[in-house]
C-alpha positions in Angstrom: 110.4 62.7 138.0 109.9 59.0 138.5 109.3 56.2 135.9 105.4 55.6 135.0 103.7 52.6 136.4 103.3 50.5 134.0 100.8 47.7 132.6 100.1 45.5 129.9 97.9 43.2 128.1 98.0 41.4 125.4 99.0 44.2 123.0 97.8 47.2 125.2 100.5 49.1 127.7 99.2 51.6 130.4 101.3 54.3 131.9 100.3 55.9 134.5 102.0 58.9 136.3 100.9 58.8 140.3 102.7 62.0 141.1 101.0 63.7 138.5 97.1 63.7 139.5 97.1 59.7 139.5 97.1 60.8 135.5 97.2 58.5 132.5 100.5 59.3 130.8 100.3 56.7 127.9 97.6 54.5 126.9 98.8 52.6 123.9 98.1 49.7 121.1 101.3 48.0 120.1 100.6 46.2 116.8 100.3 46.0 112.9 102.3 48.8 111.5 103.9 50.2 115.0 102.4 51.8 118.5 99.1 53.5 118.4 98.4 55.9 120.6 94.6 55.3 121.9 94.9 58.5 124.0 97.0 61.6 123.9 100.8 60.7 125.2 102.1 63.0 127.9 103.6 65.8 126.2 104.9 69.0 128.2 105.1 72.1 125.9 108.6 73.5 125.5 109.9 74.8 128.6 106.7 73.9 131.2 106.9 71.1 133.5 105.1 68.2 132.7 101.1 68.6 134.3 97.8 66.4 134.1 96.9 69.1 131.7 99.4 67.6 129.2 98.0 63.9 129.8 95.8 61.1 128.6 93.5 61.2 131.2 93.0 62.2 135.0 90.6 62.1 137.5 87.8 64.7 138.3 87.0 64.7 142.3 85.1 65.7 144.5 83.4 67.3 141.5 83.4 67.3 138.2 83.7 70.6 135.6 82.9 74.2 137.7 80.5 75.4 140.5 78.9 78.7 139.9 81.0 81.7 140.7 83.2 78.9 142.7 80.6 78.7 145.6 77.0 77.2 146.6 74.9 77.3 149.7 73.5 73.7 151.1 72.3 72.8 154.1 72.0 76.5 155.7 75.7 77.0 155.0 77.7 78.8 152.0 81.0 77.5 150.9 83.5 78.8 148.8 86.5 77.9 146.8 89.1 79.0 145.2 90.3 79.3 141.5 92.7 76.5 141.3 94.5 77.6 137.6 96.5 80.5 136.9 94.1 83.2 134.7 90.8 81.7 135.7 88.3 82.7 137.8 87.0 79.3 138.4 87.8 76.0 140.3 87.8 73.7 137.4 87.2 69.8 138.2 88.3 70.3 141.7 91.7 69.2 143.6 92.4 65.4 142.8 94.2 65.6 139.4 96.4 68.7 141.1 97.8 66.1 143.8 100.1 63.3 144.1 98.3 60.1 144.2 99.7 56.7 145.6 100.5 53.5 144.2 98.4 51.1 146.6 99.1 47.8 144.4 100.7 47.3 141.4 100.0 44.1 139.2 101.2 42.7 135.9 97.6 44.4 134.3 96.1 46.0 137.2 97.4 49.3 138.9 95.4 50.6 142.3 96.2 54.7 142.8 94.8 56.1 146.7 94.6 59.8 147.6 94.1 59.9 151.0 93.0 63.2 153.2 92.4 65.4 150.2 91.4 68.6 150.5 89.5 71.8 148.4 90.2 74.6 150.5 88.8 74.2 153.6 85.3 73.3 151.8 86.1 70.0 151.5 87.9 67.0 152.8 87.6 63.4 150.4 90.1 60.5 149.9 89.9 58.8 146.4 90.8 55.7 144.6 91.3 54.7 140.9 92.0 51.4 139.7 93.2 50.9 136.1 92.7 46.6 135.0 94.0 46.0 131.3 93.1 42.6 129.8 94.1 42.0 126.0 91.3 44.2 124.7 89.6 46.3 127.7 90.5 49.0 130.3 88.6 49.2 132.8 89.1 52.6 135.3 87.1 52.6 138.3 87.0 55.5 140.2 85.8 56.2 144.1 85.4 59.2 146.5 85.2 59.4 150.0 83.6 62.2 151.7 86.2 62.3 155.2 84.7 65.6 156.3 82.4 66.2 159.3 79.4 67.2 157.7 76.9 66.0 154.5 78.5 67.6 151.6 77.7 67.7 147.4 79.6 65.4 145.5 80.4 64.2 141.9 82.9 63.1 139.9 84.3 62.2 136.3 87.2 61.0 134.1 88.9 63.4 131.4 90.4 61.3 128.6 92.3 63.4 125.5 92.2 61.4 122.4 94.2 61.9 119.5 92.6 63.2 116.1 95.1 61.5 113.9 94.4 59.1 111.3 91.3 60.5 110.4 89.2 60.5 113.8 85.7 60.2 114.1 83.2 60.4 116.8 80.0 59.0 117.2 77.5 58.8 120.5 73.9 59.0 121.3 72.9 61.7 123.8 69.9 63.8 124.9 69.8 67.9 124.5 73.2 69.6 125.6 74.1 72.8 128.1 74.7 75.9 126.4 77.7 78.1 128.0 79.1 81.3 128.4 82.6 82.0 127.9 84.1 80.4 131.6 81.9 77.3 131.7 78.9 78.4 133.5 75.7 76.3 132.4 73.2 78.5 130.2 70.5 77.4 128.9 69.8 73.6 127.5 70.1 73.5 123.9 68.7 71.1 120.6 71.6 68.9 119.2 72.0 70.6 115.5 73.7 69.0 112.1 77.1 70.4 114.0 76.2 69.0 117.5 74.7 65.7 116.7 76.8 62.8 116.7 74.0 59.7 116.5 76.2 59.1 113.7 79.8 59.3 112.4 80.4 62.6 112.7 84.4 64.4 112.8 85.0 66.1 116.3 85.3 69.6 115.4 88.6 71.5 115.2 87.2 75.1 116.8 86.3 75.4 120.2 83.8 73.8 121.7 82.8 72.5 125.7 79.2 71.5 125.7 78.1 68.9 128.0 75.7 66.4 126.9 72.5 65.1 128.9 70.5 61.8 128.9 74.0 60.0 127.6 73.4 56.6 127.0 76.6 55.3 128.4 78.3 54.4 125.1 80.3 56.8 123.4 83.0 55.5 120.4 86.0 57.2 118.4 87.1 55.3 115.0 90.3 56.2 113.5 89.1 54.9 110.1 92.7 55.2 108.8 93.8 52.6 110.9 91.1 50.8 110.9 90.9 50.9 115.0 88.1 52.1 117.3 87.7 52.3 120.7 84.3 52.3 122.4 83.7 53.8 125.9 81.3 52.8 128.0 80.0 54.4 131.3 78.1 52.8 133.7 74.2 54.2 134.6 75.7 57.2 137.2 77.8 58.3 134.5 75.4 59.9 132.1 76.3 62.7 131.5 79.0 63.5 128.5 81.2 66.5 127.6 82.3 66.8 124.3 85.2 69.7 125.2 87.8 70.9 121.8 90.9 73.0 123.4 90.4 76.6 122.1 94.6 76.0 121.1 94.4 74.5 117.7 95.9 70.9 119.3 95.4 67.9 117.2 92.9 66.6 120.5 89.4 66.5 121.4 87.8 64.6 124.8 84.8 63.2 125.8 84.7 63.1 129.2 82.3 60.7 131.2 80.9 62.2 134.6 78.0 62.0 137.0 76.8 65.7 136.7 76.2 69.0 134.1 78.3 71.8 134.7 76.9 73.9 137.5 75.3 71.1 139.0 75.4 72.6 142.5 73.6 75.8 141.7 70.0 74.6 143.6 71.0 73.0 146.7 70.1 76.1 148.7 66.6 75.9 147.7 66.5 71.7 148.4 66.7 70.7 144.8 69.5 68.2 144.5 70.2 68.2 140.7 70.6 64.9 138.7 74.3 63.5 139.0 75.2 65.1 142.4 75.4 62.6 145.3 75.0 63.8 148.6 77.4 61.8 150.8 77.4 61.6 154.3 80.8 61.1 156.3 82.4 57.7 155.9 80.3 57.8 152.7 81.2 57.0 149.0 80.8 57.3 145.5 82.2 55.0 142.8 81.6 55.3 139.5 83.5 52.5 136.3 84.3 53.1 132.7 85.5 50.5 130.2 88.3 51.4 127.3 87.0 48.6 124.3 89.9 48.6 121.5 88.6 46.7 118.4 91.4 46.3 115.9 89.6 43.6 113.1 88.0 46.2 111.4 88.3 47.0 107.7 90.5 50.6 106.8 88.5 53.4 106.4 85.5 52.4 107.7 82.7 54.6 108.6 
């Protein structure tokens, strides 16, 4: 495997693995006591290769978490994909973080990543760009899809950062009601945040199970590792507002929230003309870009909640 691409700012370091679903590999605060790690270091499990599964962070195009029963009917058509993970029935966040990406331009503190002539089965056919800027106290991670194909075709998109729970982790964000799910990720019913489910305030990501995707997100979402007195605020822009909060079913010491245009199931009315909130429509040559900033604050007092 190659060397990471690497950036830096100020006391921030990026690495990025192209070949490896244009995936974050290390995303890192190198001060005070020693390196912090911001998101979850690239970490293959004994004996597997190393995957965008194991990363910081990778991209989610040309859609973002799972289409019912991995098909939809639009525009007088029905199109169907496959599974795209070994024991799952589902497509899950389509093909992008699966395939090598390339290094279009590579800066002191900015990286470019293209993925040209993509493809999901023969359902769809997208390039994509991502471009990761550090400055001493901000990532910012744009992210772009192209619809190349012939046709008008359903589109959305997402990032899926892993952050640490050491040090004491904490979560906070303000978001509307959530989706319910059954056991593969199909949307149920739209649930009331509870005492468990509502993080307005400081709240510890929880250590069972959990993918629920929030609605009406306000853009800002913030973890606090009060032990080390850092925290890191995301912010997504307006297209971006909708936010899963997933917890690995595994026991590992990560949780994500995961910015992206769209619930889960998103696609499931477009046969009957109803084109659901965070699914773009893009006709060919079209695009969608979408930008979330990475705000590291480090002047705040230990333990602070």
């Amino acid at each position: 495997m190659s060397a990471p691409v690497r950036i830096a700012a100020g006391d921030l370091s990026l690495d990025l693995r192209p070949e490896l679903g244009g995936s974050v590999s290390s995303f890192r605060l190198d001060s005070g006591p020693g390196p912090f790690d911001l998101m979850r270091p690239l970490a293959a499990p004994e004996g597997a290769a190393p995957h965008a599964l194991h990363s910081g962070m990778f991209p989610m195009v040309p859609f973002a978490n799972s289409i019912r029963d991995n098909a939809f009917r639009f525009d007088g058509a029905r199109y169907s994909i496959s599974p795209n993970m070994p024991d799952t029935r589902l497509n899950y966040h389509g093909s992008g973080w699966q395939l090598p990406w390339r290094v279009a331009r590579h800066d002191a503190s900015r990286v470019d990543l293209v993925l040209e002539d993509a493809t999901v089965d023969d359902v769809y056919l997208f390039a994509a760009r991502q471009t990761f800027a550090l400055t001493p106290h901000t990532l910012t991670v744009e992210l772009a899809v192209e619809n190349r194909s012939e046709r008008t075709m359903p589109f959305s998109c997402g990032l899926h950062p892993w952050f640490p729970r050491h040090r004491g982790a904490m979560v906070r964000f303000s978001a509307g009601w959530y989706w319910a799910e059954d056991a593969e990720g199909h949307a149920t019913t739209l649930t009331a945040p509870e005492d468990d489910t509502d993080f307005g305030d400081w709240n510890a990501p929880p250590t069972i199970y959990q993918n629920k995707c929030f609605t009406d997100w306000n853009g800002v979402a913030e973890v606090l590792w009060p032990d080390a007195g850092i925290l890191l605020r995301m912010r997504g822009d307006p297209l971006m507002n909708h936010l899963m909060f997933h917890v690995p079913p595994n026991g590992a010491p990560v949780f994500c929230l995961e910015p992206q245009t769209n619930a889960p199931c998103a696609f499931d009315d477009l046969e009957r003309g109803v084109v659901n909130k965070g699914v773009h429509l893009l006709a060919p040559g079209q695009d969608l870009s979408v930008s979330c900033r990475f705000e590291v604050r480090t002047d705040l007092p230990l333990n602070q909640t």
